[in-house]
VOGU-3710 file (C-alpha; in Angstrom, 3 decimals, decimal comma):
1> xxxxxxxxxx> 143,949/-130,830/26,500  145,911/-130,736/23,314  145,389/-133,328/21,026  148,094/-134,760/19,523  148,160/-137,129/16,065  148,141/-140,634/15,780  148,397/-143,305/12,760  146,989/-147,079/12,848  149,371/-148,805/10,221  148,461/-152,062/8,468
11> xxxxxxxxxx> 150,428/-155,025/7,375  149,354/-154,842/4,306  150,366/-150,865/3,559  146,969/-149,424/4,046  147,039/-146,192/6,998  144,094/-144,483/8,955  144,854/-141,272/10,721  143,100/-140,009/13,845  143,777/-138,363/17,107  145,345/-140,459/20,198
21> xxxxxxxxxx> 143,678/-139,768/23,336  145,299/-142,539/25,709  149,145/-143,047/26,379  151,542/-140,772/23,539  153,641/-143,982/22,146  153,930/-146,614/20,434  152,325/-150,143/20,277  152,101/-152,823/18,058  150,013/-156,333/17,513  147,557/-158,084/15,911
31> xxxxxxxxxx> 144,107/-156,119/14,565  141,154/-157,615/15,772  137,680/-156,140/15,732  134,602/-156,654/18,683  131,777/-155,314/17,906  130,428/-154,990/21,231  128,222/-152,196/22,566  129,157/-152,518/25,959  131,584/-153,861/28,146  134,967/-151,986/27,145
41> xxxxxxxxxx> 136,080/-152,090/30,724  135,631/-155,896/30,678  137,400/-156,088/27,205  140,429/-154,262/28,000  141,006/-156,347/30,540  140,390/-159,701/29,416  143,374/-161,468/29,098  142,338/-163,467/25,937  143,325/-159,993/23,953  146,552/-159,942/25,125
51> xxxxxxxxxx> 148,925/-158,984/22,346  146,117/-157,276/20,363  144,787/-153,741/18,876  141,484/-154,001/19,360  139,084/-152,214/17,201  135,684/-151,528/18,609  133,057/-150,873/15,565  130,620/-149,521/17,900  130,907/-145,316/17,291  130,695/-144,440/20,580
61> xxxxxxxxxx> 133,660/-145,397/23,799  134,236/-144,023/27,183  130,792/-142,134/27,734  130,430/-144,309/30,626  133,828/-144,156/32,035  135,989/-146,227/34,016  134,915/-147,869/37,533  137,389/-148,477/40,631  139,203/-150,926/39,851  140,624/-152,318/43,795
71> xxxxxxxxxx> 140,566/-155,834/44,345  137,961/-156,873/46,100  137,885/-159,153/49,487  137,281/-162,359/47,393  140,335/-161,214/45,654  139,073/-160,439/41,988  138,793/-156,901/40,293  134,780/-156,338/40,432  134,087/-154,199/37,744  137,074/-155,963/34,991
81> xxxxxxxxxx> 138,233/-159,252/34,251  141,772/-158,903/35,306  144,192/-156,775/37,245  145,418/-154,713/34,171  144,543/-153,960/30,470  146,041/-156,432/28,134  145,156/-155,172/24,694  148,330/-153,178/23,192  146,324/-150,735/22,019  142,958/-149,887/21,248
91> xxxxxxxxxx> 141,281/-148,125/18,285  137,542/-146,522/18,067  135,386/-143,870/16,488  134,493/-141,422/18,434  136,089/-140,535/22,182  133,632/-139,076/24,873  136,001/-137,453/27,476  132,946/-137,158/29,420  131,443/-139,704/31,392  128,531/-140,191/33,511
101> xxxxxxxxxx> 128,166/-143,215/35,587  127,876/-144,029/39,829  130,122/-146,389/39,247  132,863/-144,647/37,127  135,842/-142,887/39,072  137,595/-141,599/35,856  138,063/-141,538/32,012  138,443/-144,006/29,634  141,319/-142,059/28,817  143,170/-141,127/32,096
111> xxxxxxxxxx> 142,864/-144,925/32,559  144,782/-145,954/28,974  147,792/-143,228/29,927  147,832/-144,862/33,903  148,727/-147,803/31,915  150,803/-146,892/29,140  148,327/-148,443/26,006  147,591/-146,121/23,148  144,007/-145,189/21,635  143,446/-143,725/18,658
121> xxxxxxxxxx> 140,229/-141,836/17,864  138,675/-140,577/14,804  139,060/-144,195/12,875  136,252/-144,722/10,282  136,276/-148,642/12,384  133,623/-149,178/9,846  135,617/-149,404/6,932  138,556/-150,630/9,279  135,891/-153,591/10,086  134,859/-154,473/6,718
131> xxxxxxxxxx> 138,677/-154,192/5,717  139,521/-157,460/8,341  136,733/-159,330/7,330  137,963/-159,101/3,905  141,195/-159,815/4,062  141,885/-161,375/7,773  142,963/-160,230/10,778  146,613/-158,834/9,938  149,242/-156,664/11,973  149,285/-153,323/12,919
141> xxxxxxxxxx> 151,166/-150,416/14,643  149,855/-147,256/16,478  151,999/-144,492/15,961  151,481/-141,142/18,031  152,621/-137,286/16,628  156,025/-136,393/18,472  157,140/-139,930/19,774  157,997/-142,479/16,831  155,626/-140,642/13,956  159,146/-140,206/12,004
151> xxxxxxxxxx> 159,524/-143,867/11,639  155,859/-145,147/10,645  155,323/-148,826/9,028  155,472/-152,032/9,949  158,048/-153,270/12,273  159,760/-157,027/12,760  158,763/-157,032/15,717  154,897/-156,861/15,309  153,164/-159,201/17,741  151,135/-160,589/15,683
161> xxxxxxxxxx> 149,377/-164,730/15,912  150,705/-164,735/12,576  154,375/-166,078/11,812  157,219/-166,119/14,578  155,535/-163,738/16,805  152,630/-165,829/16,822  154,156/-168,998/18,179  155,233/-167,128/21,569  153,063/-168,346/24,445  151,086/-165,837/25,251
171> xxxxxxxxxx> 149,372/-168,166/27,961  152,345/-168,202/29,904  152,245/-163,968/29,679  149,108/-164,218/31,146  148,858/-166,911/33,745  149,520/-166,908/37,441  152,591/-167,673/38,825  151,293/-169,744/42,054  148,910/-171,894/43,507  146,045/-169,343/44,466
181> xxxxxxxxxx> 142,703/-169,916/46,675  139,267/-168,933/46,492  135,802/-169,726/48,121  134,517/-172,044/50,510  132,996/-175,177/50,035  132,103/-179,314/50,169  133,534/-179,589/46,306  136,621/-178,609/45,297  137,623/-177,551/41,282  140,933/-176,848/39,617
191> xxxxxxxxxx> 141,019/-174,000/37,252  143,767/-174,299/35,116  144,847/-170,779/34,462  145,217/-169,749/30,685  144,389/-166,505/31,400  141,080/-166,583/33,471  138,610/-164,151/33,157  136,978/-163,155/36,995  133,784/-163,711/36,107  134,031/-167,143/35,978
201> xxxxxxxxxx> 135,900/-167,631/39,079  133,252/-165,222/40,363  130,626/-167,789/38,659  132,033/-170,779/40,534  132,873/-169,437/43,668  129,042/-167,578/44,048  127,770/-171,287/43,731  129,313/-172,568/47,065  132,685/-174,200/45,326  136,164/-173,684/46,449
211> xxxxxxxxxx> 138,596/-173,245/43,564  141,750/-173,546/43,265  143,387/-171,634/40,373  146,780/-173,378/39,324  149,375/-171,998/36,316  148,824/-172,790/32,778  151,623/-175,831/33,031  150,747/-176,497/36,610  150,939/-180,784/37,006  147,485/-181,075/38,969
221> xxxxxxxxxx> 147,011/-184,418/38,027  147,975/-185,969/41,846  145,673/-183,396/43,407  142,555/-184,221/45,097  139,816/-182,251/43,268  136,107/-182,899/42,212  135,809/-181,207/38,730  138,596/-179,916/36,363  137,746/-176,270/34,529  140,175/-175,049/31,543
231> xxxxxxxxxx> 139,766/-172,006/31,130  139,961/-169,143/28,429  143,040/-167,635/27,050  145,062/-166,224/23,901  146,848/-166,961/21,081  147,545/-170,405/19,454  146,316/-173,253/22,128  148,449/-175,553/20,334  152,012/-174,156/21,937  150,476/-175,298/25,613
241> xxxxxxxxxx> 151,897/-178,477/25,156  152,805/-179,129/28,934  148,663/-178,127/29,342  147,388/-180,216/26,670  149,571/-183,281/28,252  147,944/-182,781/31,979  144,394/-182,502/30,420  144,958/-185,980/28,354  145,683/-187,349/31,605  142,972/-186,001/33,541
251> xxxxxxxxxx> 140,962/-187,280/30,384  141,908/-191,030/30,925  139,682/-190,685/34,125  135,865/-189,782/34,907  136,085/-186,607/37,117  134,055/-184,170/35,743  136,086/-181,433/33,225  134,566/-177,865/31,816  136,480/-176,136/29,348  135,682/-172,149/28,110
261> xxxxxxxxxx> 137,083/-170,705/24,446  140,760/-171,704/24,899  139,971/-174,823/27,525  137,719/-175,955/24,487  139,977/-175,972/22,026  142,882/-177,485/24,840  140,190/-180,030/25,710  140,199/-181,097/22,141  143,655/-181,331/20,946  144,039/-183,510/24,660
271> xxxxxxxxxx> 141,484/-185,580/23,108  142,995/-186,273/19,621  141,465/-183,307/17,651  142,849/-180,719/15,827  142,540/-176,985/15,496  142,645/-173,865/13,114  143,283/-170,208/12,839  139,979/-168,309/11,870  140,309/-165,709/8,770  139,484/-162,604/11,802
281> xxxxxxxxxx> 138,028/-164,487/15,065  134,806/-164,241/16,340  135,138/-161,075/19,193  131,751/-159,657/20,208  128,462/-159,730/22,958  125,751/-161,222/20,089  126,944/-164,348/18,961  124,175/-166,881/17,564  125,073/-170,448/18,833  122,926/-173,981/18,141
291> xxxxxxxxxx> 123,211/-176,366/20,769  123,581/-179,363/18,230  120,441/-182,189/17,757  118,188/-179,307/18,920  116,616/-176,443/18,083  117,762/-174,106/21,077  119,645/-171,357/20,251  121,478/-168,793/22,436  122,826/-165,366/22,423  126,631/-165,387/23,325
301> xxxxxxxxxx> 129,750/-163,214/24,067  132,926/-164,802/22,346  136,801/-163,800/22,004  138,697/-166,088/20,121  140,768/-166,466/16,822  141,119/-169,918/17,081  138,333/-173,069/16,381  138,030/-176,789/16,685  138,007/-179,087/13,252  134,765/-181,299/14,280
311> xxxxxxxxxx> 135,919/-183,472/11,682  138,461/-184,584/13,794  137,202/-185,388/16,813  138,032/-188,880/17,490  135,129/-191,767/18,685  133,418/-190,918/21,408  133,898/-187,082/20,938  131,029/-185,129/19,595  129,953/-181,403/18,721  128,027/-179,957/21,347
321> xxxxxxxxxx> 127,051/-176,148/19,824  127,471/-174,842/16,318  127,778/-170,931/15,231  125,128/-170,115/13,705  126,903/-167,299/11,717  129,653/-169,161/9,672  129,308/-173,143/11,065  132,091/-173,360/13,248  132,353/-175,537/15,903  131,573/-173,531/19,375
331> xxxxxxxxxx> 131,569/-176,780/21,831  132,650/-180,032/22,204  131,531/-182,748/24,262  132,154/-186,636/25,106  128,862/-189,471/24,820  129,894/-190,825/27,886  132,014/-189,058/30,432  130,994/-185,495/32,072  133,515/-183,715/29,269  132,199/-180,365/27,871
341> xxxxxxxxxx> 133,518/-177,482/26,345  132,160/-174,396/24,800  134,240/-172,022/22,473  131,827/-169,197/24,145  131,975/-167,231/27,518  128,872/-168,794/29,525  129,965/-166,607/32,177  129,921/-163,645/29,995  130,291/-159,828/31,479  128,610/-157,773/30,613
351> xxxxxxxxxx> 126,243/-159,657/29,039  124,879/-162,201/27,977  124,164/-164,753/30,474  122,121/-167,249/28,370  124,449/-170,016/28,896  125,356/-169,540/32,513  123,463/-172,678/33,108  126,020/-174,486/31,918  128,120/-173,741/35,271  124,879/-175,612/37,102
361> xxxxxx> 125,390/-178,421/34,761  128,585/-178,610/35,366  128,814/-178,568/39,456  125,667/-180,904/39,297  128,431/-183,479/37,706  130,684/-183,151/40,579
//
């Protein structure tokens, strides 16, 4: 097959030129990095990159394909996170068209043009890396040879987390749109849906719970339930202000509530915190964590661009994990009431599952 040109374009002027090997047009968002070495199925589709490029800095993508991607009887995708790919586009290395894998059914690429989201190959992601670390995660446009290469740049219309663009809701992109079902059991949870990764309905319903997923702005506060779980999501958690008022609620009682990356940092704004933008996230499978008063530390997948200020977590509100890479905040908790939250996938796919205990902890509560 042909290969055909393709341009990443920065906000701030800089261009790298490679080859596109997924859909031939345009797309434009925010430029994030992971530096995962696994898991791009699982990346692509997790929702919490919705509105993103995402740059993987590992050299080499696709040499294990794509898997089937049917929903299961339980209802979920089993080998992604979601239904669809949410990244805008994504950017990488090196390309291997050829794939070897049981699971895998077809390319990397066959699967980016089914969906219509550009890749661009032949990026030195190094220097691309190094480049957003410096200066902060910033927009960017992916330009293909024959489509809109005339007409390269930056556009007003970049959807960035930065300025107007940034204050959409990209929860409400992402959520479901009804009351949905899952599992069988004596204890019942509410997920709140900010944009739910599988594996952790997957995580609750393999441990005997029934869930019941509800929209982002979903008023579950009348419903009977054992345990509340907030789950993960994009963008700014601070424009889920019908969210953050249910959760304050829920918060004035003693049911037990779990929050993961985005249901962290809902959890603490409900509480009286605040939050922040980080200069480029935290996106990757090998993320050092503390768990705070100890000396335990864990291995952990994380996909955020947001954090908690632990500073302003009001009384009876205390840090429950700290990164062990820059200090942030990665978990909050409450000194009296079953009220956690980690800024961290516990239920991470694929890999690591150091923290998955935390799901035990948590339906031991209910």
């Amino acid at each position: 097959m042909e290969r055909k040109k393709a341009i990443l374009s920065l906000g701030n002027g800089r261009t790298f030129e490679g080859w596109s090997f997924g859909y031939d047009g345009p797309a434009d968002g925010e430029v994030v990095f992971s530096t995962s070495m696994v898991g791009y199925p699982e990346s692509l589709t997790d929702p919490s990159f919705e509105g993103q490029l995402l740059c993987v800095s590992y050299p080499l993508v696709g040499n294990y394909g794509i898997p089937d991607m049917a929903v299961g009887p339980d209802g979920l995708v089993s080998g992604a996170e979601s239904e669809r790919i949410h990244v805008r586009g994504l950017v990488i290395a090196d390309y291997s068209e050829n794939y070897s894998h049981y699971d895998a059914v077809k390319s990397l690429g066959d699967w980016l043009r089914e969906q219509r989201v550009p890749g661009i190959c032949g990026i030195d992601t190094r220097a691309l890396t190094r480049l957003i670390r410096e200066e902060g995660a910033m927009p960017g446009r992916i330009d293909v040879e024959g489509d809109s290469f005339a007409t390269l740049g930056m556009t007003s219309h970049c959807h960035s987390e930065d300025g107007e663009a940034g204050r959409r809701n990209l929860v409400e992109a992402v959520s479901c749109r009804e009351v949905l079902r899952y599992g069988t059991g004596s204890k019942r949870v509410v997920l709140v849906d900010c944009g739910v990764k599988h594996n952790i309905l997957r995580c609750l319903i393999g441990r005997g719970i029934e869930v019941v997923r509800v929209p982002w702005d979903y008023d579950f506060t009348g419903m009977d339930y054992d345990g509340l779980f907030l789950s993960n999501g994009p963008g700014d958690p601070a424009v889920c202000t019908e969210t953050i008022g249910h959760i304050r609620t829920a918060l004035t009682g003693d049911r037990p509530v779990f929050g993961v990356c985005l249901g962290s940092q809902l959890m603490a704004l409900a509480a009286g915190a605040k939050t922040f933008k980080l200069p480029y996230g935290h996106r990757s499978h090998n993320q050092p964590v503390r768990l705070v008063g100890t000396d335990r530390c864990f291995i952990t997948s994380q996909n955020h661009g947001y954090a908690v200020d632990p500073a302003t977590l009001p009384p009876g509100w205390e840090p429950y994990f700290v990164n062990l890479n820059d200090g942030t905040n990665e978990g909050i908790r409450h000194r009296e009431k079953p009220f956690f939250a980690t800024q961290f996938h516990p239920e991470a796919a694929g890999g690591p599952v150091d923290t998955e205990f935390l799901f035990d902890e948590f339906i031991s509560l209910l």
